[in-house]
N, C-alpha and C positions, 0 to 999 in steps of 0.2 A: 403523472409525476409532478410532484411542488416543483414550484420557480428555483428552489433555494437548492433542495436536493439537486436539478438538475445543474446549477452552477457546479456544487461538488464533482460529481462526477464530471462536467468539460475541464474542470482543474486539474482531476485525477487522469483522464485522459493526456492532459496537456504533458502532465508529469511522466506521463507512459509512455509517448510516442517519442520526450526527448532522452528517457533512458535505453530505450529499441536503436536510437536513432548514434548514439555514442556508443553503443555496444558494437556497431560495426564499421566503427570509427577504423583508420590504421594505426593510431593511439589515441587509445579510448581512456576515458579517466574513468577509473574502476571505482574513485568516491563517489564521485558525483552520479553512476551508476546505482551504487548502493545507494545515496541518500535519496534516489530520484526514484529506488523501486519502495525505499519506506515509503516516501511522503504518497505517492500512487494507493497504497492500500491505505493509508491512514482516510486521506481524503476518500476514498469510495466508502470506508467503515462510518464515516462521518454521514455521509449521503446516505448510509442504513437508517441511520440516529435520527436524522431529518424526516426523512418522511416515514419513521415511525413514532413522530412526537416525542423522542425519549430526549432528555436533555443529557449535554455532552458536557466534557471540563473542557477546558485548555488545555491540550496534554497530545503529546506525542507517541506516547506508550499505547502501541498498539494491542494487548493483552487488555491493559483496562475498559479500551473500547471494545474490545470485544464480550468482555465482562458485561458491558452493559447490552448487547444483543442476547445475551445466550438463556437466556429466561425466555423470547419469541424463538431462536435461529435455536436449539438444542443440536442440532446435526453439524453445526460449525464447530463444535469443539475441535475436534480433529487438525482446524486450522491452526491452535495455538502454538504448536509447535514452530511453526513458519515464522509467526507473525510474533512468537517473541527474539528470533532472529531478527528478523527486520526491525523491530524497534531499535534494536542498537544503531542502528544505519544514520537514525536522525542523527546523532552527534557524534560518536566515536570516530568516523572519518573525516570530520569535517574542519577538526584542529589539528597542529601535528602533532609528531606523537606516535601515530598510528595510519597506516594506510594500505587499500585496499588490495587485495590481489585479483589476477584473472579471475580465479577459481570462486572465490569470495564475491565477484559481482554478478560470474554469472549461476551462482547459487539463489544469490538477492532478487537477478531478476527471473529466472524459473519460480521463487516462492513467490514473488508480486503478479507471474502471468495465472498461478495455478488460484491465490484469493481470490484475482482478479474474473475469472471465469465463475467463479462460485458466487461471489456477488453480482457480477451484470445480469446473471441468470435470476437470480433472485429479484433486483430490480426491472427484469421484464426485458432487458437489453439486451440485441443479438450480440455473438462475440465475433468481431471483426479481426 
């Protein structure tokens, strides 16, 4: 695995373990839940991008990363559904306005454990 991929994925990790980690909070902040199960698949879809040479934008929309995988990954379609859920996560909760419920984070992070399985497996990673 590149040096650079494997940063992504210790970030996406990083992001993983403190959404796991406030989910079983005894008041859990259900934004920070959702924005922490986005940025988790964003960064692992990033770490596909990496060490498959494909150049990425600046972009949080997780659909368009995935857009740029699905020309190698074709069996990941299936994912889009999840992961245009999660894209809202980057900002919609993070202003007010709007905020999260139980049910809505842990939607967020069921679709971030089930990417997240489908990509480490891909990148050669046991799933912990």
């Amino acid at each position: 695995m590149k040096p650079t991929t494997q940063e992504w994925v210790n970030k996406a990790e990083g992001d993983f373990s403190v959404a796991q980690l406030l989910a079983v909070q005894e008041e859990p902040s259900y934004d920070h839940i959702c924005f922490l199960s986005q940025q988790c698949v964003e960064k692992y879809l990033k770490a596909c991008l990496q060490e498959a040479d494909i150049f990425f934008p600046k972009t949080h929309l997780l659909p368009a990363l995935m857009d740029l995988l699905l020309p190698t990954e074709p069996n990941w379609e299936s994912l889009q559904p999840r992961l245009k859920s999660l894209s809202a996560y980057a900002v919609d909760y993070r202003y007010p306005g709007a905020s999260a419920t139980k049910d809505i984070a842990d939607e967020a992070l069921r679709d971030c454990i089930s990417a997240r399985i489908v990509i480490r497996q891909h990148l050669g990673l046991e799933d912990e």
